[in-house]
C-alpha positions in Angstrom: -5.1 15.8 20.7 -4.7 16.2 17.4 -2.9 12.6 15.8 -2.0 12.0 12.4 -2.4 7.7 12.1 0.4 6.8 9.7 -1.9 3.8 8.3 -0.3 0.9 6.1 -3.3 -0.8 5.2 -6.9 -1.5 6.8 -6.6 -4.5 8.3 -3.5 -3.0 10.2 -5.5 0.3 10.8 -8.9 -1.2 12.3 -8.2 -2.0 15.5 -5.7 1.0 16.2 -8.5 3.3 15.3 -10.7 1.8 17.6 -8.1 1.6 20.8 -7.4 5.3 20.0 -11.4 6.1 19.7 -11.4 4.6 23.1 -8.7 7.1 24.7 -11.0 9.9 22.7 -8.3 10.6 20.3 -10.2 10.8 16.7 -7.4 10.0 14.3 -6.6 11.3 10.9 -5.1 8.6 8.4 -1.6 9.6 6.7 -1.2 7.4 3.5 2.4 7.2 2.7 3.8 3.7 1.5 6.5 3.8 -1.1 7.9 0.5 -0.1 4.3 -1.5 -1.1 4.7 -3.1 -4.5 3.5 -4.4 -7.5 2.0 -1.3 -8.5 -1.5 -3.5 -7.6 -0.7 -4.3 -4.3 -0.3 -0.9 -4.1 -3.9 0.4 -5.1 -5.3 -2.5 -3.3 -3.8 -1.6 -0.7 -4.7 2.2 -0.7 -8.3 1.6 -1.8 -9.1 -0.6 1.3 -7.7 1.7 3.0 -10.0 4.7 1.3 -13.0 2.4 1.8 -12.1 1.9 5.7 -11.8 5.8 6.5 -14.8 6.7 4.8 -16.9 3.9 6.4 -15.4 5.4 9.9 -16.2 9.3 8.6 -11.7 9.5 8.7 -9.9 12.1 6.9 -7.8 10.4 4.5 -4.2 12.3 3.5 -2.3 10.8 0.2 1.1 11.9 0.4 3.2 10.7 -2.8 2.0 8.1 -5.0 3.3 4.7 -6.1 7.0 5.0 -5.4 8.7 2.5 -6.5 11.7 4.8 -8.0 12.3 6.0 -4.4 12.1 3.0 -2.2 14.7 1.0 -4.7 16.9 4.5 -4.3 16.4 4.0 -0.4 16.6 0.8 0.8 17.0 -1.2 -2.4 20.8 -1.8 -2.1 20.5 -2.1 1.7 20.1 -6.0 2.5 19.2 -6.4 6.2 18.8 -3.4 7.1 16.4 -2.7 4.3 13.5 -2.1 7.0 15.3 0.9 8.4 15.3 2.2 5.4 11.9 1.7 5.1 10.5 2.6 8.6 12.9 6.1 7.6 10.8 6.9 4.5 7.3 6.2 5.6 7.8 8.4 9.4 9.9 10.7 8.2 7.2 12.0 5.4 4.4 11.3 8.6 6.7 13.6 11.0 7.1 16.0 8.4 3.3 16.5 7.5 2.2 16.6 11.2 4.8 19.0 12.1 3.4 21.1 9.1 -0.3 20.6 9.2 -0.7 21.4 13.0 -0.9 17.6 14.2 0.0 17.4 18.2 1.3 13.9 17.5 1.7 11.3 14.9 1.6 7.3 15.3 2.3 4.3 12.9 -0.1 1.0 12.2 3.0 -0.6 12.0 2.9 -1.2 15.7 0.0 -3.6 15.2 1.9 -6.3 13.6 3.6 -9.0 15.5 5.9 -8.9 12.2 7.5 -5.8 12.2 10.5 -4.8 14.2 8.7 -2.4 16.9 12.2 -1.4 18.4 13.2 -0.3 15.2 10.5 1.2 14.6 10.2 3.3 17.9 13.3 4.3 17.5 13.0 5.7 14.0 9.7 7.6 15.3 11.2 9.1 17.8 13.9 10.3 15.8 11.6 12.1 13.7 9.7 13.1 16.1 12.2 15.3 17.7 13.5 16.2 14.0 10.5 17.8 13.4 9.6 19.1 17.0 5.8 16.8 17.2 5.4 14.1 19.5 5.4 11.0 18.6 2.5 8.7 20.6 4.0 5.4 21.2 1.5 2.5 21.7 1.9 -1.1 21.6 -1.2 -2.4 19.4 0.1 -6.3 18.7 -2.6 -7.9 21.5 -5.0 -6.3 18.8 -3.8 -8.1 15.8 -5.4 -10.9 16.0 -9.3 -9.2 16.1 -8.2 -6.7 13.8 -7.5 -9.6 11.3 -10.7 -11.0 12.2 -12.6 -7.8 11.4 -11.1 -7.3 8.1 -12.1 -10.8 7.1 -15.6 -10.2 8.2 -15.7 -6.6 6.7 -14.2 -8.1 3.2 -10.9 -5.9 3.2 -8.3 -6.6 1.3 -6.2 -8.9 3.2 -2.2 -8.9 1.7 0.4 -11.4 2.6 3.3 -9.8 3.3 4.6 -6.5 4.3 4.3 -4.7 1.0 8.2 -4.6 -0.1 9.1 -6.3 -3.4 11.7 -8.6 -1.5 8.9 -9.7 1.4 7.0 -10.9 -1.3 10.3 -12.7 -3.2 11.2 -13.8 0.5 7.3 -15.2 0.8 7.4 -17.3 -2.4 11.2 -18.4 -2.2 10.7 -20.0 1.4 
């Protein structure tokens, strides 16, 4: 099977690699994150990431850039349901380059973390999936969160705290 790994970050991407290495499916990584900001979080972010796959001999794909402009155009007038938003602009692009590229499948990091809305986010994968005619591989990775975690930490990646959208991080310092 050929599986492009929508990856937000390394932490988040450790563990999924290695449950996926363990069905035999040797993932590519699919960088695509508008939503992360500051513009430092951002390369923090990317180059952990850059670092990970080439420690794990992974083909990394950049789609995009910093995209601020785009993710305020998105979701930044949306309020709640800013996250849909969200989950639409990183797995659309990710459905999109599979479809294009010759991936069998595509998957999303984002079903590591016990903070993210995985109904949401199944839901807006799947739409995309049949969109663009590639499957999408569901898999529930939150059991590995923890060790993931606990791997980055040991491996000295860059470890962020919160989810990468300018109003997690307001929503982190205001509480």
């Amino acid at each position: 099977m050929k599986l492009l790994l929508h990856a937000c970050c390394a932490p988040c991407s450790i563990e999924c690699v290695r449950s996926l290495r363990e069905e035999r499916i040797e993932p590519a990584l699919f960088w695509h994150n508008p939503n992360i900001h500051p513009f430092t979080e951002y390369r923090a972010r990317e180059e952990s990431l850059a670092r990970f796959a080439g420690e794990e001999g992974l083909e990394l794909v950049r789609e995009g850039g910093y995209g601020l402009p785009l993710f305020l155009e998105k979701a930044g007038d949306k309020g709640e349901a800013r996250c849909q938003a969200c989950y639409d602009l990183r797995l659309e692009r990710a459905a999109r380059y599979a479809a294009e590229h010759g991936y069998d499948s595509f998957c999303t990091t984002l079903l590591i973390s016990p903070y993210q809305k995985h109904d949401l986010i199944r839901e807006t994968a799947q739409r995309w999936a049949n969109a663009y005619g590639v499957e999408f591989l569901d898999r529930d990775f939150r059991p590995l969160f923890r060790q993931g975690q606990r791997q980055a930490r040991e491996r000295q990646f860059y470890m962020q705290k919160y989810c990468g959208c300018i109003f997690s991080e307001m929503e982190r310092y205001v509480k």
